[in-house]
N, C-alpha and C positions, 0 to 999 in steps of 0.2 A: 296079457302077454306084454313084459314090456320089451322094448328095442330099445337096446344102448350103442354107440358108438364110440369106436376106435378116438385116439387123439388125432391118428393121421386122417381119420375122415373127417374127423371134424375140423380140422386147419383144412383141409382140400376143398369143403363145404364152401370155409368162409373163403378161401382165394378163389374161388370159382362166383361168388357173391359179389369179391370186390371188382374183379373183372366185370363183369355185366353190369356194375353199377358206372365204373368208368367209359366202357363202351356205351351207355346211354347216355351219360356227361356228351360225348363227343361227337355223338349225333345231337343233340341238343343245341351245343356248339356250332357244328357246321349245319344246321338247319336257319340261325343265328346270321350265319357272314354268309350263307346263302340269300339270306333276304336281304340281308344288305348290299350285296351285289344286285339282286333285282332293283330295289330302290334308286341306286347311286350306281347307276353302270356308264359313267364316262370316266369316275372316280375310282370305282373300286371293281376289280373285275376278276370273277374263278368261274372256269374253265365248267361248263354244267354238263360238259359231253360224259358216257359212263356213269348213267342215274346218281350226280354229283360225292363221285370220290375223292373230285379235287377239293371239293367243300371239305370232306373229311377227313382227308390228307393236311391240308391246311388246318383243319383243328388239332389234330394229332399232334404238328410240329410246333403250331403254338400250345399247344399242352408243354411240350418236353422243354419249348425254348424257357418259358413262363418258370418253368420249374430249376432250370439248371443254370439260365443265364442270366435272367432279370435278378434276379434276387441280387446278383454280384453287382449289375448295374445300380439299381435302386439305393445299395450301399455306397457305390463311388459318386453320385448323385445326390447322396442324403444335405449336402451342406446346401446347394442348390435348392431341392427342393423344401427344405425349412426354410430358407430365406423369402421363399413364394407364397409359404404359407400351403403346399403341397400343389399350386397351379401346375408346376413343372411335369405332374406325374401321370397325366395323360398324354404328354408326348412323348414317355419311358415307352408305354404302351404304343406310341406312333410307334418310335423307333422298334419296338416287336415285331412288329406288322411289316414293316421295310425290312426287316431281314428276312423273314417269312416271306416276300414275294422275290427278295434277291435270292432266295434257296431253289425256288419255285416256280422262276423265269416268266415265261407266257402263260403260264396256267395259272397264277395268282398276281396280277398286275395293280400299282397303287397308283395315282397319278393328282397331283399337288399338294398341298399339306392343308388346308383348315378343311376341307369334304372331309378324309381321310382322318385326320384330328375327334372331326365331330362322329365322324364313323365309330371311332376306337373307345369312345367316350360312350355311342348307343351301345355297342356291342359289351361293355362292360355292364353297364342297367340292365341289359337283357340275362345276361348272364346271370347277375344276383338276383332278378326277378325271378326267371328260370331255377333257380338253386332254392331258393327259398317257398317259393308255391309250389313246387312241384315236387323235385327231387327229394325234398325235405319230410315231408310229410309221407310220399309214397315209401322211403327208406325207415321212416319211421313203424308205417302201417305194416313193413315187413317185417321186423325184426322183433313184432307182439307174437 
């Protein structure tokens, strides 16, 4: 017997796939600038009240900032940062992170600039370590 599917299920299949894929991005993410709040809490501070939504919350909005505003940044930045030889481009990233906590008020607090810098700098290592040991492989083992 075999089962075939519809086109609509099968596009609802994958967006119901892509979903769950990006929702584990984003706890991944806020499990990420969770622990970097533990580490660096005079530095960098979210709110851990509500079995850490503010973590998640803050992933989310740096997700959508990441996607919609940086890109525009990083272009009007681009002469800057070739001139540094790309040094410049972890403070694009600062600057993320400080709109993220001016959207975010008390519950995502930043407080000087090289903690915060070197933060934004771990938080990207963790991220591609994260994407690539993990996410990469287990999206792979799925899709066999």
């Amino acid at each position: 017997m075999v089962i075939t599917m519809s086109k609509t299920q099968s596009k609802s299949i994958r967006t119901v796939n892509r979903f769950v894929e990006w929702l584990i991005r984003m706890i991944g993410y806020a499990l990420i600038l969770i622990c970097m709040s533990v580490l660096f809490p005079k530095s960098f501070y979210i709110n851990n009240e509500y079995l850490g939504l503010y973590g998640l919350l803050v992933a989310v909005i740096m997700y959508w900032i990441n996607e919609t505003i940086k890109p525009m940044i990083v272009l009007f930045t681009l002469p800057i940062t070739g001139l540094t030889l790309g040094i410049f481009y972890p403070f694009i990233n600062l600057l993320m992170l400080y709109l993220v906590s001016f959207l975010l008020g008390r519950n995502f607090v930043i407080h000087g600039l090289w903690i915060p810098l070197l933060i934004s700098i771990l938080v990207s290592i963790m991220n591609i370590i994260l994407d690539h040991l993990i996410f990469k492989p287990v999206l792979e083992r799925g899709k066999k």
